[in-house]
N, C-alpha and C positions, 0 to 999 in steps of 0.2 A: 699674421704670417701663416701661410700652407704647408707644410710638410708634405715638401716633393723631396725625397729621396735621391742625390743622386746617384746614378750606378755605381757601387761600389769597385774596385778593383782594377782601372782603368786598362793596367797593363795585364788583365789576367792570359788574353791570347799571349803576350811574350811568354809569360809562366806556366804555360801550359806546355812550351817548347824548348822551357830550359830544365835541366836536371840538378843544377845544382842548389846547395842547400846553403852553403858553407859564403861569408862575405870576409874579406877585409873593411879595414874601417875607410868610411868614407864611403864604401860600395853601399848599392842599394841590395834587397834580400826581396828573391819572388820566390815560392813557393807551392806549391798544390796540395802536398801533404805535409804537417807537422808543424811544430811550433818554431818559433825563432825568440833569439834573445838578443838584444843590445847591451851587451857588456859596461859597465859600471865605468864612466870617462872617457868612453871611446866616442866618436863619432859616426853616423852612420847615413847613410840615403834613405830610401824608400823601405819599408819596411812592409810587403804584402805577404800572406797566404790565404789557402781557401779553406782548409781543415787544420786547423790550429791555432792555438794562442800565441800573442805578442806579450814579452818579457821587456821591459825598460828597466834596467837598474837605476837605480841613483846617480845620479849626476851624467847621465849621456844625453849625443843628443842623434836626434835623428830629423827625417822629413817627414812624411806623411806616413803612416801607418793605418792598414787597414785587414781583417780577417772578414771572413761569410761567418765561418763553426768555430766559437771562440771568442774569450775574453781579451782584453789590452790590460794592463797591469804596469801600471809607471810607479816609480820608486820617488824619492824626494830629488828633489833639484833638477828634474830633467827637464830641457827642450826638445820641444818638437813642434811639427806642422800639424795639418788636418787628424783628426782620429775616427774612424770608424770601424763599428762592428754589425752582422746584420742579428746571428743567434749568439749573444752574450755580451758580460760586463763590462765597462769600461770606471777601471779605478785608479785613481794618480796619489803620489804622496804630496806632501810637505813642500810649497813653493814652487809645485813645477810649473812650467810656461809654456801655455798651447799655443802657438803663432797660427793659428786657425779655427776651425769648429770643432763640435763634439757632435758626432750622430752615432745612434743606434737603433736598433728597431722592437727588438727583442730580450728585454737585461737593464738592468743599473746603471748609473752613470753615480760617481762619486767622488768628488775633488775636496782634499786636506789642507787646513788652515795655511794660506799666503800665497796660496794657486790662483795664476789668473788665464785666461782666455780671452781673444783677443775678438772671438766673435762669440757665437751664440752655442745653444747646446738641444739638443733635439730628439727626441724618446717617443719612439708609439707605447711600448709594451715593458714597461717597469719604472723604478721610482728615481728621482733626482734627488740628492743629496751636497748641500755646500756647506762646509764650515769655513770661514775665513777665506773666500774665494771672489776674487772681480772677476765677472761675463762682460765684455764687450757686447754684447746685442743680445738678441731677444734670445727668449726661454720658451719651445715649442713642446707641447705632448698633448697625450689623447687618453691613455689609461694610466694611472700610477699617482703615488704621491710626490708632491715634490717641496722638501724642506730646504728657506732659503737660508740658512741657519747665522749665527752669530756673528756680528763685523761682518756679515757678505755685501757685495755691493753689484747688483745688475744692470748697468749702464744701458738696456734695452727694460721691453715690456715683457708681462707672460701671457701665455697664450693657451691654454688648453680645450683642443677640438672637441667637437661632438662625434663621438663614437659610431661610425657610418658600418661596421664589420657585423658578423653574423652575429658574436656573441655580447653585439651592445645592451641588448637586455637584462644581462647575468651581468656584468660590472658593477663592483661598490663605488659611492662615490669618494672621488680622489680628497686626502687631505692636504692640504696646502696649508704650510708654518712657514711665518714671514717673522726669525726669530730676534731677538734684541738688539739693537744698532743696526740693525738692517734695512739698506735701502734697496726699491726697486723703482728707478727712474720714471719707468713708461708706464702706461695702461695696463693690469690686469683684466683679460678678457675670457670670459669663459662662456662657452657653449653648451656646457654639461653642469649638472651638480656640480657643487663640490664643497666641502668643509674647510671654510677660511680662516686663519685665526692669525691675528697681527698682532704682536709683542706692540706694548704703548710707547717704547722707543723707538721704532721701527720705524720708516718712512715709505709713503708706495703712491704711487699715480693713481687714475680713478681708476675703481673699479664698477665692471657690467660683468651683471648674470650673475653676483652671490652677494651675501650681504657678511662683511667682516667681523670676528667674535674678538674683540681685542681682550689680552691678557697680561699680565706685568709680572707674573712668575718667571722662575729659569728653564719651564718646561710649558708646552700647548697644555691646554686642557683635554684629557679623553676626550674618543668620541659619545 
């Protein structure tokens, strides 16, 4: 899998020509400056801005959400579509349910034991984190760690590119934990380094381009 980007923020010309900030439920929220919140049970549309973070309480639901400058922040129980961020985190609670992807370019990605995702999740620049999480499709990154941690389950492969950017040189290599009952469907493929370590419960497709350190603690071994 390639990590093509899509443009973020489709509707950002509307938002650029509306002033308002404030939605009802059901309404979608575009914005230019500041952050937004989907209130705790409510339901909501599209949720964009360009400088600000996205707020998900607990148990609402929305469409697609997307910021440029800013994290996403979901609570436990919540739906939603697509999530993207371009500079910042994307972190969900407890059960939530993406009916879409996760992309980011710059930041974290980290989803809470019995969260699932119905497609894939996608990182240049920081680390992936799953406890208790099913991915519908593949797992793409280029720099970062990425733990598939306990009971997770990746119904696609992983993927992590070779480093084509100015600062490919100065890059550690990424640690990759495939941790206890953990399955990964598809192929692990890697183009770069990287520190592999498969819990002897775990389960994972072939692997090209690193050779697996398998482990049978509750924890990877250091590097």
């Amino acid at each position: 899998m390639t990590l093509a980007f899509r443009p973020l923020l489709a509707p950002l010309a509307l938002a650029l020509l509306l002033a308002t900030g404030n939605a009802t439920a059901q309404q979608s929220i575009d914005k230019v400056m500041g952050s937004i919140t989907a209130q705790s049970g409510q339901t909501y549309g599209d949720l964009q801005t360009v400088n600000g973070s996205i707020s998900i309480e607990d148990g609402a639901t929305t469409a697609d959400a997307g910021t440029v400058n800013g994290s996403i922040k979901g609570g436990d129980k919540i739906t939603t579509a697509d999530l993207e961020t371009v500079n910042g985190s994307i972190r969900l609670g407890r059960e939530a349910r993406v009916e879409g992807g996760i992309e980011t370019v710059n930041g974290s990605i980290f989803l809470d034991q019995g969260s699932k995702v119905r497609k894939g999740l996608e990182n240049v620049n920081g680390a992936i984190g799953l406890v208790g999480t099913e991915v519908g499709e593949d797992i793409g990154m280029v720099n970062g760690d990425l733990t598939v941690g306990v009971g997770s389950h990746v119904h696609g492969g992983i993927k992590i590119e070779k480093n084509h950017g100015w600062s490919s040189k100065r890059t550690s290599e990424p640690r990759v934990v495939i941790g206890p009952n953990a399955v990964v469907d598809g192929p692990l493929v890697f183009e770069r380094p990287v520190k592999l370590y498969v819990h002897s419960s775990a389960r994972i497709g072939k692997v090209t381009g690193a050779t697996a350190q398998s482990y049978s603690g509750n924890t990877a071994p250091e590097d």
